[in-house]
PLY file of the C-alpha trace (Angstrom):
ply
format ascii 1.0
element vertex 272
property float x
property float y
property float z
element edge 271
property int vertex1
property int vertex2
end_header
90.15 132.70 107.19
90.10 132.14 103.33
86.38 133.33 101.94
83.86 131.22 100.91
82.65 130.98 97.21
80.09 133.76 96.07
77.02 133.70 97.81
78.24 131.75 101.13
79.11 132.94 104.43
82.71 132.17 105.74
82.87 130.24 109.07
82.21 132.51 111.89
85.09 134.60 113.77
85.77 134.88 117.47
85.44 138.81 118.51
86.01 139.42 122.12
85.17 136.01 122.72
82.18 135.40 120.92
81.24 134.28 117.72
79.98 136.76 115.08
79.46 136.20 111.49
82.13 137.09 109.30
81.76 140.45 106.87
80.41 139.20 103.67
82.25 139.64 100.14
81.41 142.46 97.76
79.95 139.95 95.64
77.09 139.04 97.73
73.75 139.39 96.80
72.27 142.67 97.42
70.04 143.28 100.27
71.60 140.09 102.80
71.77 141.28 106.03
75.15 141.94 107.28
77.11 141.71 110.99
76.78 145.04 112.42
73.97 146.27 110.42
69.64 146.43 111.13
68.13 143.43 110.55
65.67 144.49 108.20
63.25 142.06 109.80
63.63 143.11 113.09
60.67 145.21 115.34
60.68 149.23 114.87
60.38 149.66 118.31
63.48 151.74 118.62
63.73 150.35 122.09
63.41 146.84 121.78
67.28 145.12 122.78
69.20 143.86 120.33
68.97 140.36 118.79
72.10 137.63 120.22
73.46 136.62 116.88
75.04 133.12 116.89
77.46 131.77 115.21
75.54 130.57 111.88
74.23 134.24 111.55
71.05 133.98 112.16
68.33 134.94 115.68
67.80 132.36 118.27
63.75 132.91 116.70
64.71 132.00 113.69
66.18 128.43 114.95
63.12 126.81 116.79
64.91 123.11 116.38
67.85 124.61 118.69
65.80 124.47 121.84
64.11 120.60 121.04
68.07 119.46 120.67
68.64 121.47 123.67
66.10 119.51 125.65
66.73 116.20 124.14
70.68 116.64 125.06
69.32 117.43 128.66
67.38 114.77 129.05
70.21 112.20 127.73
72.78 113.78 129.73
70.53 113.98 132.72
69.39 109.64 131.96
72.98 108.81 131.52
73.72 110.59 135.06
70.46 108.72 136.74
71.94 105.38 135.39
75.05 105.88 136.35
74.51 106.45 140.30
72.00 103.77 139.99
74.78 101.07 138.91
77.48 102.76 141.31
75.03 102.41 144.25
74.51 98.61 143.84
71.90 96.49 145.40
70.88 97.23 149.41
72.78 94.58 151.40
70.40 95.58 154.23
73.64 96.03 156.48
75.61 92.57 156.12
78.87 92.79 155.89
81.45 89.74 154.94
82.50 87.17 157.88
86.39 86.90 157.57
86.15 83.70 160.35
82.43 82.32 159.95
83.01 80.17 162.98
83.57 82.59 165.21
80.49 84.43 164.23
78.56 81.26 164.46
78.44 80.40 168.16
75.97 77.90 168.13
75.00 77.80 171.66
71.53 76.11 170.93
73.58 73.34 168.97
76.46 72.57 171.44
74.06 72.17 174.03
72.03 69.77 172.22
74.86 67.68 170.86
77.93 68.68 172.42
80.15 71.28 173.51
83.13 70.19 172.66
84.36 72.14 168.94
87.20 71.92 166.32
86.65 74.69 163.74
87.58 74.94 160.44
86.87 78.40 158.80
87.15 79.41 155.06
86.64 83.24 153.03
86.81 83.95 149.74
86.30 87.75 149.19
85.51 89.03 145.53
84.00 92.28 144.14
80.59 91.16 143.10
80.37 88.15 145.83
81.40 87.02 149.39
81.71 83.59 150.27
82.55 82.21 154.23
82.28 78.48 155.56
83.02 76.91 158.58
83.15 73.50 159.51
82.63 72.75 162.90
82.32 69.40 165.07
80.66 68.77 167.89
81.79 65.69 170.20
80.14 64.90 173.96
81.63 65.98 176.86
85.23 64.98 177.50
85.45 64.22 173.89
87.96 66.27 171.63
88.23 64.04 168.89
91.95 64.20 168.98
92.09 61.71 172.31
92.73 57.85 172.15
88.92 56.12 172.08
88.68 52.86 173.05
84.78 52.51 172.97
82.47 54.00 169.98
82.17 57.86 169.89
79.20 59.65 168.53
79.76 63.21 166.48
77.85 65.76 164.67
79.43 67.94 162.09
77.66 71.45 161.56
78.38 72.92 158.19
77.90 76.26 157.27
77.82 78.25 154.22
77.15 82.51 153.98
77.30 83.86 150.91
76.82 87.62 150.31
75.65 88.83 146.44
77.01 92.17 146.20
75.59 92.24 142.19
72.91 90.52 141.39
69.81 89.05 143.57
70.09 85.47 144.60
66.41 84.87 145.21
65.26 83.08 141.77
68.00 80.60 142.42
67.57 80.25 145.86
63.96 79.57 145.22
64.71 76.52 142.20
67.73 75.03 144.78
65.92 74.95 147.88
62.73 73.18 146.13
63.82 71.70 143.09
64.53 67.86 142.54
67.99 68.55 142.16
68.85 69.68 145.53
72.07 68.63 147.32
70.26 66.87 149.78
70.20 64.26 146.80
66.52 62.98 144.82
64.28 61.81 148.10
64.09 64.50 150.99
61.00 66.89 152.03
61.19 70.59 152.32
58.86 72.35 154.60
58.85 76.58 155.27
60.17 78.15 157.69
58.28 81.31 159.13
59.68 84.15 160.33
63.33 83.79 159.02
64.47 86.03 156.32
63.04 86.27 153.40
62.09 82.76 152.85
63.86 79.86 154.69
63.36 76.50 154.31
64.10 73.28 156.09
65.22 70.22 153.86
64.73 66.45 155.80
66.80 63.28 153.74
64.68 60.23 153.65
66.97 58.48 155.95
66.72 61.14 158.53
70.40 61.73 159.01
70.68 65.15 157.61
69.26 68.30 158.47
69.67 71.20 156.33
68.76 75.20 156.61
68.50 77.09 153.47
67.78 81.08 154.15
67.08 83.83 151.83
67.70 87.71 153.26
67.79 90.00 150.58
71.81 89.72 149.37
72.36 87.01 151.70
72.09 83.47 151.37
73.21 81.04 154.35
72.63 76.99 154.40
73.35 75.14 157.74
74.08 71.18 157.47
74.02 69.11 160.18
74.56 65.45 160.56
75.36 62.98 162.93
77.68 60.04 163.11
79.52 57.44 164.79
82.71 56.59 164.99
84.75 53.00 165.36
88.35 52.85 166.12
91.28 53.53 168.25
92.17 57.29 167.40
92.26 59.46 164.74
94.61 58.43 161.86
93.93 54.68 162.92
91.49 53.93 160.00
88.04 54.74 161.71
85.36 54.13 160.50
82.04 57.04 160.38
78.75 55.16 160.24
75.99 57.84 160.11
73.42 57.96 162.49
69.69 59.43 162.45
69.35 62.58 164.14
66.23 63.79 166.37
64.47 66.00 164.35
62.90 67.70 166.85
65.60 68.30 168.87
68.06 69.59 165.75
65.50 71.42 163.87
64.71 74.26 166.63
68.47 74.32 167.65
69.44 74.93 164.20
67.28 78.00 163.57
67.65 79.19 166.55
71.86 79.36 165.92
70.98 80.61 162.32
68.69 84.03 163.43
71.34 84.93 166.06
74.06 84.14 163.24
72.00 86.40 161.17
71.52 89.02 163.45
75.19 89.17 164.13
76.64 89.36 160.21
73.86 92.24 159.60
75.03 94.64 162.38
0 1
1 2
2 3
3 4
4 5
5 6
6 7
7 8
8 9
9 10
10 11
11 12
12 13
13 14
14 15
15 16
16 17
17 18
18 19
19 20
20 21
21 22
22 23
23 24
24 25
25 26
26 27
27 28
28 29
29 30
30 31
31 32
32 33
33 34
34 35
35 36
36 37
37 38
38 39
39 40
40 41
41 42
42 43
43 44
44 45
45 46
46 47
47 48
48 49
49 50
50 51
51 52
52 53
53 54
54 55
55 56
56 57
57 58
58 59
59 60
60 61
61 62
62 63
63 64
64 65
65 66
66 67
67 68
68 69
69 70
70 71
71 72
72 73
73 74
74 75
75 76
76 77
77 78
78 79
79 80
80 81
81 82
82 83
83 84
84 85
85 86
86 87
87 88
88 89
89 90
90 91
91 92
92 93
93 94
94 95
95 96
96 97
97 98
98 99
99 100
100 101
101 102
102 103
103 104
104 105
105 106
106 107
107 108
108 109
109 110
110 111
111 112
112 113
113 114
114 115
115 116
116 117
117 118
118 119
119 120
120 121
121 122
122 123
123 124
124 125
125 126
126 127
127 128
128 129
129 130
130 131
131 132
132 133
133 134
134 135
135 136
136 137
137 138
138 139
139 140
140 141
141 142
142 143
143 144
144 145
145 146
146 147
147 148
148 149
149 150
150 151
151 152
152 153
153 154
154 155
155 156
156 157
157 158
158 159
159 160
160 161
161 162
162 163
163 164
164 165
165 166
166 167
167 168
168 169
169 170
170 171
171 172
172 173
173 174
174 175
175 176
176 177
177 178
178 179
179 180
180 181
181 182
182 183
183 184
184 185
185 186
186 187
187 188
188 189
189 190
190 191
191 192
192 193
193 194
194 195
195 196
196 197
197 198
198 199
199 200
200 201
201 202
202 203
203 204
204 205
205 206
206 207
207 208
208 209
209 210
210 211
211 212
212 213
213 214
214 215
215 216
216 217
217 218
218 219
219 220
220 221
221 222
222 223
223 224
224 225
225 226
226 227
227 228
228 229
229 230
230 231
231 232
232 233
233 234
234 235
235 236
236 237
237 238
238 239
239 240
240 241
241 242
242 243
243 244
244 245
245 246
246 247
247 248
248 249
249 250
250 251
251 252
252 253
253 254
254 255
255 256
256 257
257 258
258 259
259 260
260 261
261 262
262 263
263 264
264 265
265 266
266 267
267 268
268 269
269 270
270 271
């Protein structure tokens, strides 16, 4: 390498693989300490080892800010690592898992027995990275009923709507909470909503003021699942004939208990 001007050390040379200063000019001041030769302020002790020379020339001793940049690095490299397996790990989903056919998860044997047996299911999934979304649309008709057979006389139906959706990002709760008891609910400007214990997290039930709609909104950890039922009836010849759906009030105490009852085994099932 080309040398330095007089007075300066040249960068440093690899020798066998390590870096040692390079010999200094003729023109250096007299007395610097040179590679190879007794560090004038090193011990006497004839025995003590040898000083490791780095690169600039000088004894790790000498360079005290070395080991606080040392630690420093350390400590970044080691925060960096701690964030990143903290943001690769996600939050804990508690062991639910995405329903690719909600309705067949959702049984609803406390429902079917309370308004009818008789089901034509309609499931939905939408499957993303940071969320997972299932529906299913189910409807329940009394026995013999179908809904797809020629009616001659009124026919009464419930519809059972179902919503899961799994937060694989960020928590859900702070919304849940303003949805579930805020004026602005979906269950429209008029309705009460009373707590449910023992379900999740938190779990509410919502009541319209007409009394035809029951709804189940449930919090459990990454998951958030709302049940709708309502009941109706129906006036016409057949489907496709221009029917008419008048709703109808439901029995609250019948629906309610039927409702979470199909909602913790639904839950128990989609965190397995």
């Amino acid at each position: 390498r080309a040398a330095g001007p007089a007075g300066m050390i040249s960068e440093p040379e690899l020798v066998g693989g390590q870096a040692v200063p390079a010999p200094r000019r003729d023109d250096d001041p007299p007395g610097a300490w040179r590679a190879g030769a007794p560090d004038p302020a090193a011990p006497d002790d004839p025995e003590a080892p040898p000083e490791t020379i780095a690169a600039d020339g000088l004894p790790p001793h000498r360079r005290p800010w070395v080991w606080g940049l040392c630690g420093a690095l350390l400590a970044s490299a080691g925060w960096a690592a701690w964030i990143q397996l903290d943001h690769s790990a996600g939050p804990d989903l508690r062991g639910y898992r995405v329903s690719r056919n909600l309705c067949l998860d959702a049984e609803l044997p406390a429902l079917s027995a309370a308004l009818g047996t008789e089901r034509l299911p309609k499931a939905v999934v939408d499957e993303r990275e940071t969320v997972d979304r299932s529906f299913c649309m189910v409807e329940l008709t009394p026995e013999g009923k179908n809904g797809r057979e020629a009616i001659s006389a009124t026919t009464k139906h419930a519809t059972v709507d179902i919503s899961y959706v799994l937060h694989r990002k960020t928590d859900p709760g702070p919304e849940f909470e303003a949805i579930a008891t805020g004026p602005a609910s979906a269950m429209g400007p008029t309705y009460t909503a009373k707590l449910v214990p023992d379900l999740g997290e938190r779990a509410y039930v919502l009541r319209d003021a007409a009394g035809n709609s029951l709804q189940l909104m449930v919090l459990d950890g990454q998951a958030v699942i709302t049940a709708e039922v309502q009941a109706f009836t129906e006036f016409g010849t057949g489907p496709g004939a221009g029917n008419q759906y008048v709703h109808e009030p439901l029995e609250p105490d019948v629906v309610e208990p039927a409702l979470v009852a199909d909602i913790r085994d639904l839950m128990t099932k989609l965190s397995k």
